[in-house]
C-alpha positions in Angstrom: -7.3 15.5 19.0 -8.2 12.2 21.2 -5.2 10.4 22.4 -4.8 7.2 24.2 -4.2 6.6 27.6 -2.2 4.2 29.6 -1.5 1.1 27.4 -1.6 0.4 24.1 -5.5 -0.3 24.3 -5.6 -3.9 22.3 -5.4 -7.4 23.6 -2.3 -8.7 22.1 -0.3 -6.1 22.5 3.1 -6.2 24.6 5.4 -3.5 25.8 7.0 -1.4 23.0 9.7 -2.8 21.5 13.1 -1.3 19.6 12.9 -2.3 16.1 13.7 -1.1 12.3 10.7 0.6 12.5 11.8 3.2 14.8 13.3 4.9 12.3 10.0 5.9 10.7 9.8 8.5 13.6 6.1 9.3 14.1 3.8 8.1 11.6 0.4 9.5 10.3 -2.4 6.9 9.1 -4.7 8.9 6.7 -7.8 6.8 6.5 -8.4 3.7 8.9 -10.2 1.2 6.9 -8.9 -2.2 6.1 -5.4 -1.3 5.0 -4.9 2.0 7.4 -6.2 0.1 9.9 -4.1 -2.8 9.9 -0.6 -0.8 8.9 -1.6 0.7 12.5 -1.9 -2.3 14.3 0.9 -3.3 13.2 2.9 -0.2 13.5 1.5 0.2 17.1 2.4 -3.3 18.0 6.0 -2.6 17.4 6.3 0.3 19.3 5.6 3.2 16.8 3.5 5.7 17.4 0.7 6.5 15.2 -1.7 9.4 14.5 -4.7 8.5 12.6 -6.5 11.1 10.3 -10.3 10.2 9.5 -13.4 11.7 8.2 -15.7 11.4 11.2 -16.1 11.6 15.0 -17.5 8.3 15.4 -15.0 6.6 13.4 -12.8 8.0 15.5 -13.9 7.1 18.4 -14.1 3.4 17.4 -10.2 3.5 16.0 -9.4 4.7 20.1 -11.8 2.1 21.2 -10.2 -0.7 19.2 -6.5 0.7 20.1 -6.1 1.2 16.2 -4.0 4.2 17.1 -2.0 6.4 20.2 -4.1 9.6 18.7 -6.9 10.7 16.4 -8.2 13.8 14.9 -11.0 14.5 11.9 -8.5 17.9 10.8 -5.3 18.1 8.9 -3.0 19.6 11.5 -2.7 16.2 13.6 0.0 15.2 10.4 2.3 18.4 11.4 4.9 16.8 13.5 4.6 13.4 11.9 7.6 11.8 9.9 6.3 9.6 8.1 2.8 10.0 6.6 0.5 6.9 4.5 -2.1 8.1 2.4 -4.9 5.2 3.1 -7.7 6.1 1.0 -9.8 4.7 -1.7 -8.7 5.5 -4.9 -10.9 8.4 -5.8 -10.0 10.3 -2.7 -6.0 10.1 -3.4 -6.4 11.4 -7.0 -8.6 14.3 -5.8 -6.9 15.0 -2.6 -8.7 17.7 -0.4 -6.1 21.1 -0.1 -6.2 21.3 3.6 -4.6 17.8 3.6 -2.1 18.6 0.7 -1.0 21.9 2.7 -0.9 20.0 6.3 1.5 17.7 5.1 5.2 18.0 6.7 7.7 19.3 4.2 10.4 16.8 5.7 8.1 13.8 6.4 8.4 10.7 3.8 4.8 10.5 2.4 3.5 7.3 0.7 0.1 5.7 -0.3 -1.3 2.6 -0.7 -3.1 2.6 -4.0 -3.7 -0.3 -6.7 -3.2 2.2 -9.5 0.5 4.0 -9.8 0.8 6.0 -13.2 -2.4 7.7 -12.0 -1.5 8.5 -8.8 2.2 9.5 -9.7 0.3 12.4 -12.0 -1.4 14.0 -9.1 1.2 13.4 -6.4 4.8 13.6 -7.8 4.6 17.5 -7.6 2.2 17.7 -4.6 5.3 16.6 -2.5 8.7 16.3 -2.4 9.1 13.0 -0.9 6.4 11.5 -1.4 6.7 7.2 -2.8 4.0 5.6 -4.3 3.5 2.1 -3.2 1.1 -0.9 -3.3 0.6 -3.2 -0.4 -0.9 -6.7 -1.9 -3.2 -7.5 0.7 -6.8 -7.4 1.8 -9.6 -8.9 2.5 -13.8 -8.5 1.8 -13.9 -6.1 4.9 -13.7 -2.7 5.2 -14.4 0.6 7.3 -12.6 1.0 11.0 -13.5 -2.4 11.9 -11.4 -4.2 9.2 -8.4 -3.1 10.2 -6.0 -6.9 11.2 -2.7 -7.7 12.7 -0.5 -9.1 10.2 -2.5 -8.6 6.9 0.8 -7.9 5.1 2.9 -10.6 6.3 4.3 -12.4 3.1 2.6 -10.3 1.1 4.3 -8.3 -1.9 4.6 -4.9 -1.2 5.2 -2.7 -4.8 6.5 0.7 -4.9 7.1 2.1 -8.6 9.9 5.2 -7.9 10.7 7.3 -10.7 14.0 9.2 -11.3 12.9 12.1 -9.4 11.9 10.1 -6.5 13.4 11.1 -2.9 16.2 7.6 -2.4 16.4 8.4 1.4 12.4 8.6 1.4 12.4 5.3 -1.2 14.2 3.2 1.7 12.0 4.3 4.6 9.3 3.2 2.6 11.3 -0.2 2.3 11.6 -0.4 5.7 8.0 0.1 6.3 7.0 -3.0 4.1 9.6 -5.2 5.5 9.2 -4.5 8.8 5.7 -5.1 8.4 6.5 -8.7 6.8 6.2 -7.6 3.3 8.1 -8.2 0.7 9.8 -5.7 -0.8 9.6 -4.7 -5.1 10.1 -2.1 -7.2 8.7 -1.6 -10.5 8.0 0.7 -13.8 4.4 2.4 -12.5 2.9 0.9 -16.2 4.4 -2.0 -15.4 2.7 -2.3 -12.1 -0.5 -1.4 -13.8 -0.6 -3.7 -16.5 0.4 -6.8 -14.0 -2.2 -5.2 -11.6 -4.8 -5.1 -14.3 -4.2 -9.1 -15.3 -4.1 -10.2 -11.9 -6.7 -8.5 -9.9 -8.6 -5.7 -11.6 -9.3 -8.7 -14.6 -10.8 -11.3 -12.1 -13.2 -8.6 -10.8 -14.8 -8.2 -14.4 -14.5 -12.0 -14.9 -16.0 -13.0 -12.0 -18.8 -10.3 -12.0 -19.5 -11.6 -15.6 -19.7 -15.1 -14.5 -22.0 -14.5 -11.8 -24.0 -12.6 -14.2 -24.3 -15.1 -16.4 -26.2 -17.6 -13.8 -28.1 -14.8 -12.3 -29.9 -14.1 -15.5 -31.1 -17.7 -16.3 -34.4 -17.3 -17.0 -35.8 -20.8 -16.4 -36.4 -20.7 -12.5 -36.4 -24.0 -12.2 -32.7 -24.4 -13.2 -31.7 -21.3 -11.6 -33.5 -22.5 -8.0 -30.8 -25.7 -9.1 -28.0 -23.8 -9.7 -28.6 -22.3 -6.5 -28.5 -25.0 -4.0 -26.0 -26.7 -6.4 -23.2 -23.6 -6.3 -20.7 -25.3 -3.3 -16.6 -24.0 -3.1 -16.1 -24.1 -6.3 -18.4 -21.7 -7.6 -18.0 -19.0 -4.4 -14.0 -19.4 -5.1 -14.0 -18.0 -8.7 -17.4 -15.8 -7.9 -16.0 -14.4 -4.6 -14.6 -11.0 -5.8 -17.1 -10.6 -8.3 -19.5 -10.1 -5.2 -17.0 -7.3 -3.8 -17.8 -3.5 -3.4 -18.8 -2.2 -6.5 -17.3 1.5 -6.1 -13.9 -0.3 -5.7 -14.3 -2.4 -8.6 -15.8 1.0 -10.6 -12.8 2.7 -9.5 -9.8 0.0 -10.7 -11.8 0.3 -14.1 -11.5 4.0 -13.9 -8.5 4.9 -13.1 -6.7 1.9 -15.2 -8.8 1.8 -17.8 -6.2 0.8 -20.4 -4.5 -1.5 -18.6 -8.1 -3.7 -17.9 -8.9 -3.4 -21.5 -5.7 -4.4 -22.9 -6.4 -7.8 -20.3 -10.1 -7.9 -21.0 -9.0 -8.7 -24.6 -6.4 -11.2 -23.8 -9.1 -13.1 -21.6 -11.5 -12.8 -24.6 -9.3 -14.6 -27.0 -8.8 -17.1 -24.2 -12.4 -17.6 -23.9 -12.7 -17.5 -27.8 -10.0 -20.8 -28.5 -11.9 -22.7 -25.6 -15.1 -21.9 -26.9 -14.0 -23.0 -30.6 -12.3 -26.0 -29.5 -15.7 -27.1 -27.8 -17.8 -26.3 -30.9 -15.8 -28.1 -33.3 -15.6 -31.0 -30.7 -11.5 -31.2 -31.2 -11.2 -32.5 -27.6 -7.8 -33.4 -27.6 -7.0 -29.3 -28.7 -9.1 -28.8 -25.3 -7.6 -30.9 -23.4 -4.2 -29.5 -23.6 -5.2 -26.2 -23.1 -6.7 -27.2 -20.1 -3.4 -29.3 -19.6 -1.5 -25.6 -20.1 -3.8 -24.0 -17.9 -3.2 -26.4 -14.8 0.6 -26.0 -15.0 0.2 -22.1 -15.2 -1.6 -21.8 -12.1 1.0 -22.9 -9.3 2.8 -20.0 -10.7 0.8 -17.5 -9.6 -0.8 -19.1 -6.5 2.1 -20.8 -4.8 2.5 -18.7 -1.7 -0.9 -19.5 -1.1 -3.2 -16.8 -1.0 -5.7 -16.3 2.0 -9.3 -17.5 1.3 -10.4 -14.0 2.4 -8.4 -12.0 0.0 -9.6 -9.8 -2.4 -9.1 -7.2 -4.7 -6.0 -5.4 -3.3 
């Protein structure tokens, strides 16, 4: 276990202060990346303390270095006297969760994850613990690893949690204040629910803009395509931008809510479809309005004015 010394370690950073947050008690980070990361910032900056659980020695050396956390340890038994324990890791690694992590987590702590899928995760999770929430912060950026981590990521963001009727209420509402005292704002929701909104607002616009950029990448006349190239300008790298993400993230939305994206990838199809035969038949009026439609749809969905550098989440 490496702990911190002397201050909290990060420029920025004042004196501990009483807050809401308090009440979490101690609180484990399981993975560091982007959204670990900056929950612990965060967390830190208001006084909490914060273990950090990670993979590797020299990411844990860096999370000390960049004041990510008040302690750090590669094994299990750093979560023991936590109270409050978030499950930051990629998808794959919260639906196969490794034993000595199940078994080191605290009977009495509130455990919650961060996932952007929620039936799947309830599956593997509702019996694995008995207070355990699943949530989904709606925030990010193109970063990632220990470096990623940002004060303030969630800050007007929605923060999701999908309880079922078995769910813990005492370990519901110190999940709410987590979000909220992180600047998030607080909803709950039906876990299919979540997925299917999820599905048609993120995991979609991955496959759409992967298509897209697949669709200039293979012109075959070089010519045009060297055109297209030093043509593309904001436009372009706004509806491309998460097309060019990780791919492993964007293998494992379509993994893991499979149903959900194909249920949207038809909806867009059909979209496509009515544009497509309103441009063939050259009814330009028919085009026009749905164009029309389409601009008075989007302030609905865009309003609070998403951060350029967001991405999937």
């Amino acid at each position: 276990m490496v702990k911190q010394h002397g201050g909290l370690g990060w420029a920025g950073m004042g004196e501990e202060r009483s807050t809401g947050l308090q009440a979490l008690g101690k609180v484990g980070v399981v993975g560091l990346g982007l959204i670990g990361g900056s929950i612990a910032l965060d967390l830190r900056e208001q006084g909490v303390p914060v273990t950090g659980l990670v993979h590797r020695d020299s990411t844990a050396a860096r999370a000390m270095q960049r004041g990510l956390v008040d302690e750090v340890s590669c094994h299990p038994f750093c979560l023991s006297d936590c109270n409050t324990v978030i499950l930051a890791l990629p998808i794959e690694a919260l639906l196969t969760p490794e034993p000595q992590l199940v078994e080191a987590l605290p009977a009495h702590a509130v455990v919650t994850d961060v996932g952007s899928v929620k039936g799947a995760v309830l599956e593997v999770w509702r019996d694995r613990h008995p207070r355990f929430v699943a949530a989904h912060p709606m925030a990010g950026t193109d970063q990632s690893g220990v470096d990623a981590g940002l004060p303030g990521l969630f800050r007007g963001r929605p923060w999701v949690a999908t309880p079922e009727p078995s769910t813990d209420p005492q370990a519901l509402a110190s999940v709410k204040v987590l979000a909220e005292g992180l600047g998030g704002e607080w909803i709950t929701a039906d876990a299919a629910c979540h997925d299917q909104a999820v599905a048609l607002v993120s995991h979609l616009p991955v496959m759409v803009s992967a298509a897209l950029l697949r669709a200039v990448g293979d012109e075959r006349d070089p010519r045009i395509l060297d055109l297209a190239r030093r043509l593309a300008s904001s436009g372009f790298a706004d509806t491309t931008r998460v097309g060019g993400g990780n791919p492993a993230l964007g293998t494992a939305m379509a993994c893991r809510n499979t149903d959900a994206l194909l249920k949207a990838l038809a909806a867009y199809r059909w979209s496509l479809e009515q544009l497509e035969e309103a441009i063939l038949s050259g009814h330009w009026a028919q085009l026009e309005n749905e164009l029309q439609k389409t601009s008075t749809l989007r302030p609905g969905f865009v309003e609070k004015g998403l951060s350029p550098l967001s991405s999937p989440e």
